[in-house]
C-alpha positions in Angstrom: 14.9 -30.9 18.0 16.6 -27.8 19.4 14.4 -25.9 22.0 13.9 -22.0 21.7 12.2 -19.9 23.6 11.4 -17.2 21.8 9.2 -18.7 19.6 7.7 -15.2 17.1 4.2 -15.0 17.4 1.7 -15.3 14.1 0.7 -11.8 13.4 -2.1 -10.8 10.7 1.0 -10.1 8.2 2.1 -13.6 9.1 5.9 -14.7 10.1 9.2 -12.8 8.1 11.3 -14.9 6.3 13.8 -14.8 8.7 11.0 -16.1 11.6 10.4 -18.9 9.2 14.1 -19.7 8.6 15.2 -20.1 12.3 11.9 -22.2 13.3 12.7 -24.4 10.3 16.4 -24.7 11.3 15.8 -25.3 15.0 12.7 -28.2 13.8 13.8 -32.1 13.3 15.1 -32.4 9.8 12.6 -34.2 7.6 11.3 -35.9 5.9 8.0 -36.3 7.8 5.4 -38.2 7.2 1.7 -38.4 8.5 0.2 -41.3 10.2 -3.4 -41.0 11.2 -3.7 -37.5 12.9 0.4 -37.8 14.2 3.4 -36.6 11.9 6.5 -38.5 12.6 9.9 -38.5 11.3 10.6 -40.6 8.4 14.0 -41.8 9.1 13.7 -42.0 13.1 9.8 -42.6 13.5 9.9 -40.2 16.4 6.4 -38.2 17.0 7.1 -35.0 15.4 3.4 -33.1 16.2 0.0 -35.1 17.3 -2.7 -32.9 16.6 -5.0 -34.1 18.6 -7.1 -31.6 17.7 -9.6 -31.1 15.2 -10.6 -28.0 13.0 -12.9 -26.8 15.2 -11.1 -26.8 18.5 -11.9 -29.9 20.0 -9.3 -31.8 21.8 -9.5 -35.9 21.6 -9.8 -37.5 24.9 -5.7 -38.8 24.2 -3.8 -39.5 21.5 -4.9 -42.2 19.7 -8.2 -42.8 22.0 -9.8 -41.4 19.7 -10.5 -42.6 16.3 -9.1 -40.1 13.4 -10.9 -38.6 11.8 -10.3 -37.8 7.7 -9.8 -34.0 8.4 -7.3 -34.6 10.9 -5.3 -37.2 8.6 -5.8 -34.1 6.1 -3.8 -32.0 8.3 -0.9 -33.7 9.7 -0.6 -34.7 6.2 0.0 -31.3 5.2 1.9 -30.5 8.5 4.3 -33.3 7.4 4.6 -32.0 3.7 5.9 -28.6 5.1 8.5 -29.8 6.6 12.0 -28.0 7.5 13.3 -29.1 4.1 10.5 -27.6 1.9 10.1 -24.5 4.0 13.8 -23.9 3.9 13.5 -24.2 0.1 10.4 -22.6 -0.2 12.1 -19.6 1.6 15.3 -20.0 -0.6 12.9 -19.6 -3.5 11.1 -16.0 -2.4 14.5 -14.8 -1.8 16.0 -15.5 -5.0 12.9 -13.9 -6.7 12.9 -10.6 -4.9 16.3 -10.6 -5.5 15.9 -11.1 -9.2 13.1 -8.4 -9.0 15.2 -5.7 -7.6 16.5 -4.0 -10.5 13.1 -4.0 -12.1 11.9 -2.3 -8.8 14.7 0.5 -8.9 14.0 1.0 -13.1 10.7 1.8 -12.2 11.5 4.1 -8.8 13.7 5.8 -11.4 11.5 6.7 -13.6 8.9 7.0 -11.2 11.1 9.7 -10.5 11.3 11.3 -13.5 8.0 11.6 -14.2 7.6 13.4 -10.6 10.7 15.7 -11.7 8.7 16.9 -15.4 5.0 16.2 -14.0 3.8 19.8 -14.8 5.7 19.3 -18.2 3.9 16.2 -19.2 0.9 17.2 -17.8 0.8 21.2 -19.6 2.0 19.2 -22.7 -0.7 16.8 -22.7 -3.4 19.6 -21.9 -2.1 21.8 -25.5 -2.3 18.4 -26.9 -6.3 17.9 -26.1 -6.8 21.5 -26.7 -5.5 21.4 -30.4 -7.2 18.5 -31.2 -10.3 19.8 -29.5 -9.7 22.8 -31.8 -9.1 20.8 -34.8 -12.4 18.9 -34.0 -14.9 21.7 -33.7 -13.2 23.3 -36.7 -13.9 20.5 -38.8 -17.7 20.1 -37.2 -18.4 23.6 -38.1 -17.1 23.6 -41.7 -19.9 23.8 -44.3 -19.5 21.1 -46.8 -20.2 22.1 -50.6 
């Protein structure tokens, strides 16, 4: 595993993509797979993350003094399902969709920007529109029937 040391921090928006991308490509390569509360590497069995911890902040006395507990099995199986593979896919995957979403976004900036350019056009249009048939309405209303 490559060492960095400038490791983003986790804001309320979350990591970019591009935070994502470089901590998945400087993790060990998966797959990784959990055993009890540990996540090791598939093809080298090396210790990839023990949690050691539980949900609610408790630390167990040392790794593996401490019997596991099903919540903790829960999450280094997850931890081991997110692995540098299926991140780096999962990242591929957004990209390729905003990507493909781009020329719906600048159709509707354009005519985003055509309504902006004839607002008071559409609006005065729509307002002789109402009027008429408000017109047309109380004429109607009004009109003694035989």
């Amino acid at each position: 595993m490559t060492e960095t040391t400038d490791t983003p921090s986790v804001t309320a928006e979350g990591l970019s993509l591009d935070d994502l991308e470089r901590l998945a490509k400087s993790a060990t390569p998966g797959p990784w797979v959990s055993l009890g509360d540990r996540v090791i590497s598939d093809e080298t069995h090396d210790t990839i993350a023990g949690t050691g911890l539980r949900a609610n902040g408790a630390r167990t006395l040392a790794a593996g003094d401490a019997p596991t507990t099903a919540e903790e099995a829960r999450n280094a199986a997850y931890i081991a399902a997110l692995n540098p593979a299926t991140a780096l896919r999962l990242i591929s995957e957004v990209r390729a969709a905003r990507e493909a979403l781009k020329p719906f976004a600048e159709a509707a900036a354009t005519l985003s920007s055509r309504w902006e350019d004839h607002e008071d056009h559409w609006q005065e249009s729509l307002h002789r529109r109402l009027t008429v048939a408000h017109l047309r309405a109380a004429r109607t209303a009004t009109e003694v029937k035989p």
